[in-house]
C-alpha positions as CSV (number, residue, x, y, z in Angstrom):
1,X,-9.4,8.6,0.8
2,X,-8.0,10.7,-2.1
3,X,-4.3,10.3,-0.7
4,X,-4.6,6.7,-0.9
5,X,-6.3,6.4,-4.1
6,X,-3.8,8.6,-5.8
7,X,-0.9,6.2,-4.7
8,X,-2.5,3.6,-6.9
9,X,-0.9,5.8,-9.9
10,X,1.6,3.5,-11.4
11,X,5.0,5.3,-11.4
12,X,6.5,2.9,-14.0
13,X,4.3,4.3,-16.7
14,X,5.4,7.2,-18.9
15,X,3.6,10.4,-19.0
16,X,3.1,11.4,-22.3
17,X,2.8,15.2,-22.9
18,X,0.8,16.6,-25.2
19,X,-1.2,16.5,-28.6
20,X,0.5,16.2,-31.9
21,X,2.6,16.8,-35.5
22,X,4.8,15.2,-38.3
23,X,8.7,15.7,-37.5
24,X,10.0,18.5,-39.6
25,X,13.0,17.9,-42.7
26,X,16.1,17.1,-40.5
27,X,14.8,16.0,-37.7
28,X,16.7,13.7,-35.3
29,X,16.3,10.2,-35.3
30,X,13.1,9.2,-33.5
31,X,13.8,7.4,-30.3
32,X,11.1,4.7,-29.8
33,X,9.6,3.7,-26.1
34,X,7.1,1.2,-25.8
35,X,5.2,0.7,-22.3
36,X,4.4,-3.1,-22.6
37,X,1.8,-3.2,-19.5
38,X,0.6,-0.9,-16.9
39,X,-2.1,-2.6,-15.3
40,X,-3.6,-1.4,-11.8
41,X,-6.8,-1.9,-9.6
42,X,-8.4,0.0,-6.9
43,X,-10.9,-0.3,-4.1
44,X,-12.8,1.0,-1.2
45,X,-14.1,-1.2,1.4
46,X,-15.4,-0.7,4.9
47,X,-16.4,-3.2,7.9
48,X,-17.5,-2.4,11.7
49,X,-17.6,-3.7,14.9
50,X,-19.2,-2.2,17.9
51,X,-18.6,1.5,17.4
52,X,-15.2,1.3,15.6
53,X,-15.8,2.2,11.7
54,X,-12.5,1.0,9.6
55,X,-12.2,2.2,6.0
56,X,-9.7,0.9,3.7
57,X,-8.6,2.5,0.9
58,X,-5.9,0.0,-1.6
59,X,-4.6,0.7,-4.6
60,X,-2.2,-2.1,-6.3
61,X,-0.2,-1.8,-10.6
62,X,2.4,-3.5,-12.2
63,X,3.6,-2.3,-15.2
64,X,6.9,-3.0,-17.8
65,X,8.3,-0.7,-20.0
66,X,11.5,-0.5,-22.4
67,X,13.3,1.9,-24.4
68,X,13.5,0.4,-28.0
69,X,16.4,-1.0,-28.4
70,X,16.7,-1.6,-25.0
71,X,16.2,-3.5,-22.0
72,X,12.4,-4.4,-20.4
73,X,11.9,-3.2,-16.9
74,X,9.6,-4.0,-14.5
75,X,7.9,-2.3,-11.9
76,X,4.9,-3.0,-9.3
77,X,3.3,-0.6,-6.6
78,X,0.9,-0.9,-3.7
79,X,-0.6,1.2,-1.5
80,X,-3.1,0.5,1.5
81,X,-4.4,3.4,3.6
82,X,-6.7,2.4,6.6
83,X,-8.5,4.8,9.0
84,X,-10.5,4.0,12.5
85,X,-13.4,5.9,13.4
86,X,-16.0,6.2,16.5
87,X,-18.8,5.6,14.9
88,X,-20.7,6.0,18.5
89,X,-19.9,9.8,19.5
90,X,-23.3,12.0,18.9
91,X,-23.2,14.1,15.6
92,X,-23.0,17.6,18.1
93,X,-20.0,16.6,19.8
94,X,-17.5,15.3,17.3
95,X,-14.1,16.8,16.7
96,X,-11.4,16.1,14.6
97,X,-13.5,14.2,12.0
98,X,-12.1,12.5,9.2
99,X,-13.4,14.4,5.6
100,X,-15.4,11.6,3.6
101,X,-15.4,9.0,6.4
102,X,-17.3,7.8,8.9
103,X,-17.3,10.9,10.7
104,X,-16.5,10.3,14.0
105,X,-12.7,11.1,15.7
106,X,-10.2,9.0,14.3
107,X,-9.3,6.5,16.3
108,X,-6.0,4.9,14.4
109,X,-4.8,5.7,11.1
110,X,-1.8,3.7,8.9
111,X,-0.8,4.4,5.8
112,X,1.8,2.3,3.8
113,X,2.9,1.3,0.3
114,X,5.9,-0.8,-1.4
115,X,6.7,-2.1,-4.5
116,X,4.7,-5.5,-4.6
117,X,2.7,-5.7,-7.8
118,X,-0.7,-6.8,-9.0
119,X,-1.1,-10.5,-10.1
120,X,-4.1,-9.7,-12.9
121,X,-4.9,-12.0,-15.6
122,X,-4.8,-10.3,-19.6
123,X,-8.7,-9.9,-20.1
124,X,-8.8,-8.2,-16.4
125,X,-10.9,-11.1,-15.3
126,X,-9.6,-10.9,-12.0
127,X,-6.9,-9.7,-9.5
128,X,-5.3,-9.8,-6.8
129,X,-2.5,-8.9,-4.3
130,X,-0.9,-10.5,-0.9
131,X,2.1,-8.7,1.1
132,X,3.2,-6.7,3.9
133,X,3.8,-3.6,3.4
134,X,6.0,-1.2,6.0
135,X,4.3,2.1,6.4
136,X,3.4,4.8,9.6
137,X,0.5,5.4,12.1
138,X,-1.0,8.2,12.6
139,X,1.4,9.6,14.6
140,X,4.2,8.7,12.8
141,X,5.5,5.0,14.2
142,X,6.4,2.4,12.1
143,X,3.7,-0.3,11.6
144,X,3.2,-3.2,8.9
145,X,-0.1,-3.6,7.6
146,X,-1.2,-7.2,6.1
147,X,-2.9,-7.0,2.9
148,X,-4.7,-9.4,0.9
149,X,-7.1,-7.8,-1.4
150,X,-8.8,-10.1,-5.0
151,X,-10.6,-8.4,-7.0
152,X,-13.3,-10.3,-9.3
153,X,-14.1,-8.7,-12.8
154,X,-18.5,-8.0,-13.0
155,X,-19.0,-5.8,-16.3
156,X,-17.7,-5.7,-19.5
157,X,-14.4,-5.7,-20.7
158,X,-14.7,-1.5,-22.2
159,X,-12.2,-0.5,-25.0
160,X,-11.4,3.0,-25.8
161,X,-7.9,4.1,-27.9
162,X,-6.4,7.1,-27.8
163,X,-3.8,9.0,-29.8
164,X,-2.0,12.4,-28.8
165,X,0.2,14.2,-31.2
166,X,2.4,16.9,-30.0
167,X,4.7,19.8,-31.6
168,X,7.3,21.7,-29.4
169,X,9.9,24.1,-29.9
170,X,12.1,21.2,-28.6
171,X,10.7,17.7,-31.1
172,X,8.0,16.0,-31.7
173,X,5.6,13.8,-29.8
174,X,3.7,10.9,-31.1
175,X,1.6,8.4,-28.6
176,X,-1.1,6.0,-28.7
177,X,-2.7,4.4,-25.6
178,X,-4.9,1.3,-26.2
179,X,-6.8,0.7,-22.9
180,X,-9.0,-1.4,-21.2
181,X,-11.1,-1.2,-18.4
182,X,-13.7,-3.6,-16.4
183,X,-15.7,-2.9,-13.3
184,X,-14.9,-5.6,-10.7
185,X,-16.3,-6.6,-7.1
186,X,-13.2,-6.5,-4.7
187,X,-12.7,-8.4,-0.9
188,X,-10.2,-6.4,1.2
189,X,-8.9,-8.2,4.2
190,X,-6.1,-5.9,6.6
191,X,-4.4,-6.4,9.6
192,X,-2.6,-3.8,11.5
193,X,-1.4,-2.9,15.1
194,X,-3.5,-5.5,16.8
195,X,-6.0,-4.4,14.3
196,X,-8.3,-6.8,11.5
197,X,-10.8,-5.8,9.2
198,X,-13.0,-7.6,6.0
199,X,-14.7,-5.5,3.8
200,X,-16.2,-5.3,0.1
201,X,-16.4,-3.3,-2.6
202,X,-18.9,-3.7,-5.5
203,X,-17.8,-0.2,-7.5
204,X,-14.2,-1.6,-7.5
205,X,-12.4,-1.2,-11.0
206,X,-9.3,-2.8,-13.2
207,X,-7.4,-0.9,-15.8
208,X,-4.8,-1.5,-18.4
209,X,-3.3,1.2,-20.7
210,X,-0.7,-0.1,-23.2
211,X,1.1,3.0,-25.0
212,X,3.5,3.8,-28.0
213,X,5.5,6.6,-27.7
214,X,7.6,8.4,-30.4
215,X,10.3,11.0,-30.1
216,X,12.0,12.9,-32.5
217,X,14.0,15.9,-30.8
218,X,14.9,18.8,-33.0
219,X,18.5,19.0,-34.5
220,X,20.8,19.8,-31.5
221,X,18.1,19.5,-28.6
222,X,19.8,17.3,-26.2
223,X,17.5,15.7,-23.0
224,X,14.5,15.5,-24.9
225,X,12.2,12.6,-23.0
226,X,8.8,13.9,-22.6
227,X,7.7,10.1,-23.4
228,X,8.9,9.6,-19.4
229,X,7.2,12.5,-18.7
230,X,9.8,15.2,-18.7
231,X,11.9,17.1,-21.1
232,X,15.4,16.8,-19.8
C-alpha cells in the first residue's frame, strides 16, 4: 500500500530545503520560482467477490510551475497499484501474505503509473481521473490497467500557511507554501488482465500546496537550486 501511495508524490513540485535568513551585503541577484499548482488526491478502496479480495491503492496530481522570468510548465502523475488476495485460505495455512492486506496469498498483483493528471476544481470540491495507464504484473508482464477514480469533497475546506527560511554556506532560501486540504469520499473503478473491481473510500483526501520560493546564491556559487530540490 505504501509503494502506491508514495507514487501519488507529485514530481513537478519543488522541494524546498530548509528554514531561513536575510541575503547577506553582496549577495547575488535572487532568482525567483513560483510553483503555480500542485494539486493531488489519493485513495484506498477494496471490493470482493467470492473469496478473491482486490485492494486498490491510486494516487493522481497535476501541478505547474515556472522559473520567473520564464516559461510555465506543466506536469500530471498517476499511479494505480491493485493486489488480489484469497480471502478463503484458513488463517494457519497462509503463505506469502501480503503486509496490510487482506491476508491471504496473493493472487495477482499490477502496478502502473503515467503522466495523466488530476481534473480538480479550485476549492477541491471534487476530482477526478480517467486513463490507461501501462504498468507490470506481478511477475513482471506488461499489463494496462483502466482507471476511473472521482473523488467528492465531505469536510471542510482546512487552510494552513507555511514559511521556511534557510541560511547555507552556498545562499539563501526563502519559501512560503499556502495549502489547502479537504477530506473527500472517493469511487475507484479498475480493470485489469481479465480483471474488474468497484470500491469506496470515505477517508479519501485532496491537497493543494501553492509555494514561493526565493534564491539568492552567494557571490561566485554557481548551481545553486535548492528551490528544485537540489543544490547543483
Amino acid at each position: 500500500m505504501k509503494r502506491a501511495i508514495a507514487v501519488a508524490t507529485v514530481l513537478a513540485a519543488p522541494l524546498v530545503l530548509g528554514p531561513l535568513t536575510t541575503g547577506s551585503a553582496g549577495a547575488a541577484p535572487p532568482r525567483i520560482y513560483h510553483t503555480i499548482g500542485s494539486t493531488s488526491a489519493s485513495a484506498t478502496a477494496t471490493a470482493s467477490q467470492g473469496c478473491e479480495l482486490t485492494e486498490v491503492f491510486v494516487s493522481s496530481s497535476k501541478a505547474m510551475y515556472a522559473a520567473q522570468p520564464g516559461p510555465v510548465n506543466k506536469q500530471g502523475l498517476t499511479s494505480v497499484f491493485v493486489r488480489v488476495t484469497d480471502s478463503c485460505v484458513p488463517a494457519g495455512v497462509r503463505v506469502g501474505a501480503a503486509a496490510g492486506g487482506g491476508g491471504g496469498p496473493v493472487l495477482f498483483e499490477a502496478d502502473a503509473q503515467n503522466g495523466a493528471p488530476l481534473v480538480v476544481d479550485p476549492r477541491l470540491t471534487r476530482a477526478s481521473v480517467t486513463t490507461d495507464l501501462a504498468g507490470t504484473d506481478g511477475e513482471g508482464n506488461p499489463v494496462t490497467v483502466h482507471l476511473v477514480a472521482a473523488w467528492t469533497g465531505t469536510g471542510p475546506l482546512e487552510h494552513t500557511l507555511v514559511s521556511n527560511h534557510t541560511h547555507s554556506t552556498d545562499g539563501n532560501v526563502n519559501a512560503t507554501d499556502n495549502n489547502l486540504r479537504r477530506n473527500a469520499s472517493a469511487r475507484i473503478s479498475v480493470q485489469v488482465a481479465g480483471r474488474s473491481a468497484t470500491g469506496t473510500d470515505p477517508g479519501a483526501v485532496i491537497e493543494q500546496t501553492r509555494s514561493r520560493c526565493i534564491e539568492v546564491p552567494r557571490p561566485g556559487v554557481e548551481g545553486f537550486f535548492p528551490c528544485f530540490g537540489f543544490p547543483g
